[in-house]
C-alpha positions, 0 to 999 in steps of 0.5 A, spaced: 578 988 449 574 982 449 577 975 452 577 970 449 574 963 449 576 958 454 576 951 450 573 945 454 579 941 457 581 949 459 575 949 463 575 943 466 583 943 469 581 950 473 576 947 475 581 942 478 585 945 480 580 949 484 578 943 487 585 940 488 587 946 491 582 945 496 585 943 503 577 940 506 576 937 499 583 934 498 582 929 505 574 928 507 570 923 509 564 922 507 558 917 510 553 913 505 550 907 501 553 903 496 549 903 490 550 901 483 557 897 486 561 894 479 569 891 481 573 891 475 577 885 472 583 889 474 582 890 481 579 897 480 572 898 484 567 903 482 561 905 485 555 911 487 555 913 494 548 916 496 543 918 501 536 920 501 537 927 498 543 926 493 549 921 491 557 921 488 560 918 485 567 914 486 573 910 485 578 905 489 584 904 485 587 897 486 593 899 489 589 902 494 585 896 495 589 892 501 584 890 505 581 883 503 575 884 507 573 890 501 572 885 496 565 883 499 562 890 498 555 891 495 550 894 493 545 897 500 551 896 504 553 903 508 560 906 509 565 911 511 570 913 506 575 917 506 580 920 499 580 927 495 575 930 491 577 931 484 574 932 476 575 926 472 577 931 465 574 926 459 566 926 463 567 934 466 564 931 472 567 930 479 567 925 483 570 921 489 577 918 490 577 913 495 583 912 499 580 908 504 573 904 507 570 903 513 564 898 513 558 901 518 552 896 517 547 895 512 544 901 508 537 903 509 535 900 502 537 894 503 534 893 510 528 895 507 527 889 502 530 884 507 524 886 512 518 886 507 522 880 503 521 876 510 514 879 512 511 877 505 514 871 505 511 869 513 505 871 509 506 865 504 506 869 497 513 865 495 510 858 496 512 854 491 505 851 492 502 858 490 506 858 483 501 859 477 503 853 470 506 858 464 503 855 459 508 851 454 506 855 448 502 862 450 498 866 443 498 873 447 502 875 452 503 881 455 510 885 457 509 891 462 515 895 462 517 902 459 516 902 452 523 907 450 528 902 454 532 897 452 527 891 455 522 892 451 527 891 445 529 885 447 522 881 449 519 883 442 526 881 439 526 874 443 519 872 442 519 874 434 525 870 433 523 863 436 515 863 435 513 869 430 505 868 431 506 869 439 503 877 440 505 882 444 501 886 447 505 892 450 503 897 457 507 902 457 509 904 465 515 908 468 519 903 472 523 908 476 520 913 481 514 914 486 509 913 481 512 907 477 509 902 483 501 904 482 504 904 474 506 897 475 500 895 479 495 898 474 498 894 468 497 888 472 489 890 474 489 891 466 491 885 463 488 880 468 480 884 465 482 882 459 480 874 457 485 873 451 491 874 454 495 867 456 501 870 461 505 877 463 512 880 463 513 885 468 520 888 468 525 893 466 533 893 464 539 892 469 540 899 474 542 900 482 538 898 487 534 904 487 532 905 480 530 898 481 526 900 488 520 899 484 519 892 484 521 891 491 514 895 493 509 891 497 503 894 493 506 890 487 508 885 489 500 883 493 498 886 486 504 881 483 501 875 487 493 877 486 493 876 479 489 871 476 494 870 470 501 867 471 507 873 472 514 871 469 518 878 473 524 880 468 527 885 472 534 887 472 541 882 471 542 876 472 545 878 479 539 883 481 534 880 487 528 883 487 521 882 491 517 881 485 523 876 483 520 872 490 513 873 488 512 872 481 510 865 478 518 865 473 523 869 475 527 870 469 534 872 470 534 878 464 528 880 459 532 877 454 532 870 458 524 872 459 523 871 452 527 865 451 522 862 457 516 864 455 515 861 448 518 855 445 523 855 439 518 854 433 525 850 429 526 846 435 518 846 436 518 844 428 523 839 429 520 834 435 513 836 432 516 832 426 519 826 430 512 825 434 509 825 428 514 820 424 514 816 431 506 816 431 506 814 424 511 808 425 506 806 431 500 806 428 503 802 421 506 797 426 498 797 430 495 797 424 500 791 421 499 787 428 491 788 427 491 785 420 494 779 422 489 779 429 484 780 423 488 775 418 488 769 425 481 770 427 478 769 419 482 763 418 480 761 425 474 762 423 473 758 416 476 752 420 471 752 425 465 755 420 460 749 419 460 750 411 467 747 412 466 743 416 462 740 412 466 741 406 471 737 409 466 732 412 464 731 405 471 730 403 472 725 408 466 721 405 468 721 399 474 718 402 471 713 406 467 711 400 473 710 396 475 706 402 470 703 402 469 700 396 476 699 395 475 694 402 469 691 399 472 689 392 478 686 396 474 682 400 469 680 393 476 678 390 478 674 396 472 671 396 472 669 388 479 668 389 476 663 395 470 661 392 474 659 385 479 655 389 474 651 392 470 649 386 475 647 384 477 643 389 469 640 390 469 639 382 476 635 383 472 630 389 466 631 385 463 625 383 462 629 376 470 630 377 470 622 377 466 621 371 470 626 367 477 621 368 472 615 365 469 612 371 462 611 371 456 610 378 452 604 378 444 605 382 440 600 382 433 601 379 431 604 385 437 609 384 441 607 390 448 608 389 452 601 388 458 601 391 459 593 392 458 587 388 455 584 394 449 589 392 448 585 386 445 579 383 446 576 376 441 578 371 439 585 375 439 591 371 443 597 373 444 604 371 450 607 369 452 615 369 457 617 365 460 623 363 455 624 358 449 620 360 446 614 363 446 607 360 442 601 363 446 594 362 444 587 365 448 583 370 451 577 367 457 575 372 458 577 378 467 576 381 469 578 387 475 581 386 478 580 393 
């Protein structure tokens, strides 16, 4: 008789009970890393407890949760936890429930990062002063990084949507394992032999502390630093520290973020690139305006002081003192007429033809001497009257003094 199929939730609870039934599973303590650590909004705390060879997952649920000091629990930190092991029937995989946790020390991961971590920075390789400029806007970069990830996906998506004639160059590498770090290593030496590419991306996706172990690889990150090129490291999550982190030109918090960072936005770009122009236009309107008028004061200034001017105006003054001139001189000759005409008349009025006019007469003797006294005279002398109109001769007959 042939049994019957068991479904898969048939399977799953056997299998459950066959691990609950097990008294040195129902209550064990287990010694480990904490690794991928997340702490749900509800108070829930889910984590992989690993070690070198293999890892677990597990899960304390909040009503376990008494003690505050769980609260700082985090990825690289070593425990002992004690609960029960069971299957979880949605996923048909077992894990850890955790009734109760002891902190032991830093794991061996985390002291690893914090021991390189100090040893390459006594060396110099996070100084500021040793950061290469990224360029403002970049026209090749190249992305190291896996080439099926979500990482990629998100860089090319980025770059495209902001500046779309930005290229890309992808290297394909492993970003997890033993042979991720010489991948990484050699898609450095790669891009640095070419002489168009202006800056690099390296990074991959979030993950545990072990998955992103690589970029904490002292070999990375000398390669990291020896490059002559500027290395923006998008590694992981916000939340997610590494050494190439610390050593790399820009550390950019997500490969999503390492697009944003690398490449300006082309409409923002478009935008400032107007307001420059309409800015410069209005400076250099206002300069040639400021020129022209420079122009139109040096021109005036120099026809004012330009000796065809000079004599122009020199010439426009003599004509003016000419007038003046001559408007002076025919003042004065009126003035003078004016003058001359009142004593002519004057002298004509006192002259001795002015007398003989009025009807008087002058007497001379015959030598032509004036007689002006009948004591000059003697009966029987011949006289010459001057009359008006001409000269009579008469003989003396009397002689009276009138006295």
């Amino acid at each position: 008789m042939e049994l019957r199929p068991f479904k898969v939730s048939e399977i799953t609870q056997y299998i459950k009970r066959i691990l609950m039934g097990d008294p040195l599973l129902y209550d064990v303590s287990i010694e480990g890393e904490i690794s991928n650590f997340k702490h749900h909004y509800n108070g829930n705390m889910y984590f992989t407890l690993k070690d070198d060879k293999s890892k677990i997952k597990c899960v304390l649920f909040s009503n376990n949760n008494m003690d505050d000091s769980l609260n700082v629990l985090e990825d690289g930190m070593h425990i002992i936890v004690n609960g029960y092991i069971s299957l979880y029937e949605r996923d048909g995989s077992y894990q850890l429930y955790v009734r109760s946790i002891k902190k032991k020390g830093i794991g061996e991961l985390f002291e690893a990062f914090e021991k390189l971590k100090k040893k390459l920075e006594a060396e110099g390789l996070f100084d500021a002063k040793n950061k290469k400029a990224i360029d403002f806007f970049p026209k090749k970069i190249g992305v190291a990084t896996s080439s099926t990830g979500a990482a990629v996906k998100d860089i090319i998506s980025v770059i495209r949507r902001r500046m779309p004639c930005t290229e890309i160059i992808i290297y394909p590498i492993l970003v997890q394992g033993e042979r991720a770090p010489a991948e990484i290593c050699q898609a450095i030496k790669y891009f640095n032999t070419r002489d168009d590419i202006d800056l690099i991306i390296v990074g991959r996706g979030g993950g545990s502390i072990e998955e992103l172990w690589a970029f904490n690889d002292e070999m990375v990150a000398r390669a990291i630093y020896n490059s002559k090129l500027p290395i923006v490291s998008a590694v992981g999550h916000e939340t997610d520290f590494t050494i190439a982190d610390f050593v790399a030109d820009m550390r950019a918090p997500t490969p999503s973020v390492a697009g944003e960072l690398v490449v300006p936005q082309i409409d923002e770009l478009n935008y400032r690139l107007s307001s420059n122009l309409l800015g410069l236009t209005n400076i250099f309107n206002q300069f040639i305006k400021m020129k022209k008028n420079e122009l139109k004061y040096a021109h005036d200034k120099l026809l004012s002081n330009s000796p065809s001017n000079i004599l122009n105006n020199n010439r426009q003054r003599l004509d003016i003192l000419l007038k003046d001139l001559v408007r002076a001189m025919n003042q004065s000759n009126n003035e003078k007429e004016n003058s001359l005409s009142f004593l002519g008349n004057k002298l004509d009025s006192l002259s001795p033809l002015g007398v003989l006019n009025r009807g008087y007469s002058i007497a001379t003797d015959k030598d032509g001497k004036v007689i002006s006294s009948i004591k000059e005279t003697s009966i029987d002398d011949v006289l010459n009257l001057t009359l008006r109109d001409g000269k009579i001769e008469v003989k003396v007959i009397e002689n009276k003094n009138e006295e």
